[in-house]
MITORTI-900924 format. One record per residue (C-alpha): residue in one letter; x, y, z. Coordinates in steps of 0.25 Angstrom, whole numbers. Example, Ala and Ser with C-alpha at 12.3 -4.5 7.8 and 13.67 -1.06 7.14 Angstrom:
REM MITORTI-900924
["a", [49, -18, 31]]
["s", [55, -4, 29]]
***
This chain:
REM MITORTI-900924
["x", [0, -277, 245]]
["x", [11, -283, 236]]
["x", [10, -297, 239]]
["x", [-6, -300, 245]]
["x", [-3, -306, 258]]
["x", [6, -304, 270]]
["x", [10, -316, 279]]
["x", [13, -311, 294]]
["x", [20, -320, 301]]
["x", [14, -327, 316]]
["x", [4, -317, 317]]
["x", [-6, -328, 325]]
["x", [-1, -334, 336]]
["x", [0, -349, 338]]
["x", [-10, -349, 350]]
["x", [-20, -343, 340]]
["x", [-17, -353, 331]]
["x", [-20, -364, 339]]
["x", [-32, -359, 344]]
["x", [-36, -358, 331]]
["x", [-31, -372, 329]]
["x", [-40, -377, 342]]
["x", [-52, -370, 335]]
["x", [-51, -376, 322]]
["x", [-51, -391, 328]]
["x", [-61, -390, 335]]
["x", [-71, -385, 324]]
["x", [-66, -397, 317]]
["x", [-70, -405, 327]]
["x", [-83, -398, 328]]
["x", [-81, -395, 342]]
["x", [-87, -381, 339]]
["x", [-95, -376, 328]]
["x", [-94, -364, 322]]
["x", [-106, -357, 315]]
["x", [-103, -352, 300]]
["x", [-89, -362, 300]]
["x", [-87, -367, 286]]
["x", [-79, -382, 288]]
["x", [-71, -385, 275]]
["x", [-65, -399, 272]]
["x", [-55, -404, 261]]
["x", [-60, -411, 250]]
["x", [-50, -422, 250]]
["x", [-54, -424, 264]]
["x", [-68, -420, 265]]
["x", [-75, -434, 261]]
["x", [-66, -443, 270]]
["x", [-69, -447, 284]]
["x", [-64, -438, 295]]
["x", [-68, -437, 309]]
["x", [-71, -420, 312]]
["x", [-57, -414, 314]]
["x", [-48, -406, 307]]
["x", [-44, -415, 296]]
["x", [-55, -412, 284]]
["x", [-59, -398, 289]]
["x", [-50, -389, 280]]
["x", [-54, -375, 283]]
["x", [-64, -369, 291]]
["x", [-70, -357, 285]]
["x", [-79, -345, 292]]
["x", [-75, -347, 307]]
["x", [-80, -334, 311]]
["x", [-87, -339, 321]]
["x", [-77, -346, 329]]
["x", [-72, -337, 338]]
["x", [-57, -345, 339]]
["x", [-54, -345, 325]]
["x", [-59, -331, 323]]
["x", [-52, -325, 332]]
["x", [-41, -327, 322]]
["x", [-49, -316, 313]]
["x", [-49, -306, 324]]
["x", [-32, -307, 330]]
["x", [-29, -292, 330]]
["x", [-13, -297, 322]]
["x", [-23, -302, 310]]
["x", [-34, -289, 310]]
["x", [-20, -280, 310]]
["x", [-14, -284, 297]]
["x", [-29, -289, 291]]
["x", [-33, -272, 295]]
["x", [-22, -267, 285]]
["x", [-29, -273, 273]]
["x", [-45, -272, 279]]
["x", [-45, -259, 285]]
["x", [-51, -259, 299]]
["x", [-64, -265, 296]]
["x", [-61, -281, 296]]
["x", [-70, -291, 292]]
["x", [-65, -306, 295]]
["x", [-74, -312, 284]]
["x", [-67, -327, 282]]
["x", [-62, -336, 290]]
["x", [-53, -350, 288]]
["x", [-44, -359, 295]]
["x", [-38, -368, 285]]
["x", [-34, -381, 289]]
["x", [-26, -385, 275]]
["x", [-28, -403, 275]]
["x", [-16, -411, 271]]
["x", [-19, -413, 256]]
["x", [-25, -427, 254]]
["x", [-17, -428, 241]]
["x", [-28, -422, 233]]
["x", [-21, -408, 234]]
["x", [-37, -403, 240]]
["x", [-28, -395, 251]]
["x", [-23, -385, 241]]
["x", [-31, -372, 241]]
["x", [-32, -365, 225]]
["x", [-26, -352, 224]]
["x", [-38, -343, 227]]
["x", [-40, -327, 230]]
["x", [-48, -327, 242]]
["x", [-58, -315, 237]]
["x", [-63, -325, 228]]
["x", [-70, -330, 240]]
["x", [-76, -315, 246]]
["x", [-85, -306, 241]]
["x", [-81, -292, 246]]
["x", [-71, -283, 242]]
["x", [-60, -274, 242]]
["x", [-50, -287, 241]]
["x", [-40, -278, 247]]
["x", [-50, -276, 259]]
["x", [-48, -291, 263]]
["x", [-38, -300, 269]]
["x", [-35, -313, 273]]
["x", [-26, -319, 285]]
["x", [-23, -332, 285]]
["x", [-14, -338, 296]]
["x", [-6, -351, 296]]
["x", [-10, -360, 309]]
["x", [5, -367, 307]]
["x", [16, -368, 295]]
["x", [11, -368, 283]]
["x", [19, -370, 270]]
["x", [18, -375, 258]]
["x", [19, -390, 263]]
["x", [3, -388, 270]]
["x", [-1, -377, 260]]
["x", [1, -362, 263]]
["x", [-3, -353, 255]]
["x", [1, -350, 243]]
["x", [-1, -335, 237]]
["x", [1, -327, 223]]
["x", [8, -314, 229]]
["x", [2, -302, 223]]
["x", [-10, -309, 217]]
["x", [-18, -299, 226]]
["x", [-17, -290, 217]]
["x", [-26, -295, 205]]
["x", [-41, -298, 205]]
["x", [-49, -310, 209]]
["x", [-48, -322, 200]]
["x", [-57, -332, 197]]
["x", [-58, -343, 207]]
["x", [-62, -359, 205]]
["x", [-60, -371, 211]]
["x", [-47, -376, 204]]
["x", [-48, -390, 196]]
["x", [-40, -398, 206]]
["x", [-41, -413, 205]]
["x", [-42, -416, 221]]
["x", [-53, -407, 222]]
["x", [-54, -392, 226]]
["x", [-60, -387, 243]]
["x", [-74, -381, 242]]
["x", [-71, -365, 240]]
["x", [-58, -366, 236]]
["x", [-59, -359, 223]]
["x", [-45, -355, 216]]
["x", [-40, -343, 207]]
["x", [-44, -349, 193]]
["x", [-33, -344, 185]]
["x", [-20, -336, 192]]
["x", [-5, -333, 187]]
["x", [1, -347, 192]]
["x", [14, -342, 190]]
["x", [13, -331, 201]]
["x", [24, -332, 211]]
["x", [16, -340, 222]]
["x", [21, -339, 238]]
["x", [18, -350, 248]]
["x", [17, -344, 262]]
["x", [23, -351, 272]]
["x", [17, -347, 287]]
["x", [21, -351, 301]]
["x", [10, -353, 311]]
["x", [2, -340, 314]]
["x", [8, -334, 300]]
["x", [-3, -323, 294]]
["x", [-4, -322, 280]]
["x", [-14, -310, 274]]
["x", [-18, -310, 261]]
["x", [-26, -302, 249]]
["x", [-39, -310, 244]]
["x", [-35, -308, 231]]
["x", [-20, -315, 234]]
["x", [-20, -329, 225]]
["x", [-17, -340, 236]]
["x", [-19, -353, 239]]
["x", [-12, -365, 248]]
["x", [-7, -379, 241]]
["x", [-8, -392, 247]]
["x", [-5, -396, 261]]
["x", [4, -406, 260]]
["x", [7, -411, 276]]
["x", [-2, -418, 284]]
["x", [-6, -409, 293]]
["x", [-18, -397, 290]]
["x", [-13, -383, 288]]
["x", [-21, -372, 295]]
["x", [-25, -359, 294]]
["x", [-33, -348, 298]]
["x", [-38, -336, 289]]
["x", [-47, -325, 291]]
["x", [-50, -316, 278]]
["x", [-53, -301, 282]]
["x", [-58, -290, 275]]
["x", [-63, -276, 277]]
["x", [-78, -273, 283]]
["x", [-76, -262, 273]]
["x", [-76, -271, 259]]
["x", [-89, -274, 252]]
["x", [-96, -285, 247]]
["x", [-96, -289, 231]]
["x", [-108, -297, 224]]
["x", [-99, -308, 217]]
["x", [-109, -314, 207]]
["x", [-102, -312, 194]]
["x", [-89, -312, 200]]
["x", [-79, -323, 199]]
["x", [-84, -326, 216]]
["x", [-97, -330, 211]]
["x", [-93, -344, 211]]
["x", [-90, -342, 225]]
["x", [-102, -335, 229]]
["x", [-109, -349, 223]]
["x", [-101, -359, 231]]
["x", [-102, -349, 245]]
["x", [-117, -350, 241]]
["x", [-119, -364, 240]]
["x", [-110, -367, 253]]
["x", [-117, -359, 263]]
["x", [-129, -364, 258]]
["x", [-125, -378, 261]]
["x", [-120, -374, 274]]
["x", [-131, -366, 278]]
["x", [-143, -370, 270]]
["x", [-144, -355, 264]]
["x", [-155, -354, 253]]
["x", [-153, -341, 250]]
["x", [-143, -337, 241]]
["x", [-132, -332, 248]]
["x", [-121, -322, 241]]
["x", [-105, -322, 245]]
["x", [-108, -311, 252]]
["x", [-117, -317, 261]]
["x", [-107, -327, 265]]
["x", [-95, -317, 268]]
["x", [-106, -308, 275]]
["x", [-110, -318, 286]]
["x", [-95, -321, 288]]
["x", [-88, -309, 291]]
["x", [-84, -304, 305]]
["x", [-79, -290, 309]]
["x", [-67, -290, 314]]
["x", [-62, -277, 316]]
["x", [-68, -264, 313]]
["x", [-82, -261, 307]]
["x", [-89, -269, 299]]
["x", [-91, -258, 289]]
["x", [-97, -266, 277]]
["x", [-92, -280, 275]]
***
């Protein structure tokens, strides 16, 4: 309530961990392919040569139908905490594992400070949660998060991609214009650490400055109980656009498609009833 996130400390084993290590290899080696799986690559390293391993792929996005990496959506120690801000009706609606690059020196592995809702057309925000576990230390040397405490509490801002020089992720759209003189926190996690947090808390991650990747996994949940929004006229109508042109790239969709569409098709009942989501 006060602050817009709560980390808990090892809440996911290490086992799990690195099952969901194992997993995430092998889609980079295309061992197995998963319908619906959105396979992002860094900008700085995206146009070189690489053989298909882990070493461009970024994030994947949209794993729901991976059985191994969704059963991180499913552990009962995540659903009891995610259940005190959804209610009993628990909708996983999206899914990441981040697998942060060592910056190339063009400073592309920073993400901009961003509220997530600016991505998701239902509502109430209160009604949704993230949970976002660290798969080893993470601290400010390979880019944790950074988050404005109590920024949950105001509305959604306007979001853009920012005007950095070294060029800007696909979708990585950041809070046009914010207090910059809020006190900012950098969370520092352990292995298997679990951070939740409010859609509308202002947070981002900086530059991972080792050379190794910094991983992930996240799982944004939100009660079968909130509703859709139309988001034309809204400052997420830029959003809706990009969302639009993307799955139409990937799935050569002639008709237009709306946010909602896209959010529709992804979302998995978790616990509960799916009562309206």
């Amino acid at each position: 309530d006060e602050n817009g996130y709560l980390v808990i400390k090892n809440l996911i084993s290490g086992e799990d961990i690195e099952r969901f290590r194992n997993e995430f290899a092998k889609i980079c080696k295309k061992e197995i392919q998963v319908p619906g799986l959105i396979i992002m690559r860094d900008v700085a390293i995206a146009k070189s040569e690489f053989v298909p391993d882990q070493k461009a792929v970024t994030k994947i996005q949209d794993f729901q139908e991976d059985e191994e990496l969704f059963r991180y959506c499913t552990m009962p120690q995540i659903l009891k905490y995610v259940e005190c801000f959804t209610g009993p009706n628990i909708m996983a609606m999206h899914t990441m594992l981040i697998n942060k690059p060592p910056d190339s020196g063009k400073k592309s592995s920073r993400h901009p400070m961003h509220q997530d809702l600016h991505y998701f057309p239902f509502r109430p925000a209160d009604l949704i949660v993230c949970a976002w576990t660290a798969m080893e230390q993470i601290d400010r040397s390979n880019g944790c998060l950074v988050v404005l405490p109590g920024t949950h509490k105001g509305s959604l801002k306007q979001h853009d991609y920012p005007d950095w020089e070294g060029g800007v992720n696909k979708m990585y759209h950041g809070v046009r214009d914010y207090n910059k003189n809020l006190p900012r926190v950098h969370l520092v996690m352990e292995k298997g650490d679990t951070v939740f947090f409010h859609p509308l808390l202002i947070h981002g991650s900086g530059m991972n400055r080792t050379q190794g990747f910094r991983k992930a996994i996240s799982c944004h949940y939100a009660s079968a109980d909130c509703h859709y929004i139309e988001v034309k006229g809204t400052s997420q109508e830029n959003i809706e656009k990009e969302v639009a042109e993307i799955a139409q790239k990937k799935y050569g969709v002639s008709t237009p498609i709306t946010l909602k569409d896209t959010w529709m098709i992804r979302g998995r009942l978790v616990k509960g009833e799916r009562t309206n989501l």
